[in-house]
N, C-alpha and C positions, 0 to 999 in steps of 0.2 A: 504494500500500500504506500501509495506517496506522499511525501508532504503536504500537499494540496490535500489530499485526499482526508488526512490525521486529522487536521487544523478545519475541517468543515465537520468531522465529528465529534472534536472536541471543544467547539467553538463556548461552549458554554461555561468552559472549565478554562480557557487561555485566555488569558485578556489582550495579549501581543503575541503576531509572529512567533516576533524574536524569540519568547522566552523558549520554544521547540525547536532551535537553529544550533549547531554547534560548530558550524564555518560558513563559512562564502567565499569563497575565492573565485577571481574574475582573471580574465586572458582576455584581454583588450584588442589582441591581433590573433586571434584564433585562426589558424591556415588548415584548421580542419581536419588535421592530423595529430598535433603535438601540445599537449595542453600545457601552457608556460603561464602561470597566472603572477600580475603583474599588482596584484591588490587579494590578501589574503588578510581575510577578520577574524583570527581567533579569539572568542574574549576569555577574561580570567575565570574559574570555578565561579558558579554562580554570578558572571555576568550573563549579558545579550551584547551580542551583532549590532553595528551600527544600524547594519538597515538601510543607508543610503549612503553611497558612493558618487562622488565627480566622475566624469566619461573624460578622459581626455579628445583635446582637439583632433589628432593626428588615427580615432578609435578607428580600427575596421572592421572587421568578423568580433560581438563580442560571447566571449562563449561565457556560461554563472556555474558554478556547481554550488550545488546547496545539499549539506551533511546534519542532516536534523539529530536528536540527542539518541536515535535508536542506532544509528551511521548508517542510515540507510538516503540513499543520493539521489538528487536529482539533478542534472546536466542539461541545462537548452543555450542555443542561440537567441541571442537580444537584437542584433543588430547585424 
């Protein structure tokens, strides 16, 4: 089950995303092969994930993986 999936069934029990998030790490220039992430958010034990990230100017393919607190992942294209 995915992220998405969790956080719509447990919407009544999460008050944010974040607090179900245990990275995000972002590859700015995704060549669609080799995942090189150029913006990784670990936070401390019992933090949350900023949640919002700057895109730089120069962004092309960008690719997100998101590792929720079970490490179970989810990977798409943004951009």
């Amino acid at each position: 089950m995915n992220l998405l999936r969790k956080l719509s069934l447990m919407k009544e029990n999460v008050k944010d995303w974040k607090e179900m998030v245990e990275s995000v790490m972002i590859d700015f220039n995704y060549d669609g092969v080799v995942f090189e992430p150029q913006e990784v958010d670990v936070p401390p034990k019992n933090g949350m994930v900023k949640g919002e990230y700057e895109i730089p100017d120069d962004a092309a393919t960008i690719r997100v993986k998101i590792t929720d607190l079970l490490s179970e992942s989810l990977e798409l294209d943004v951009r």
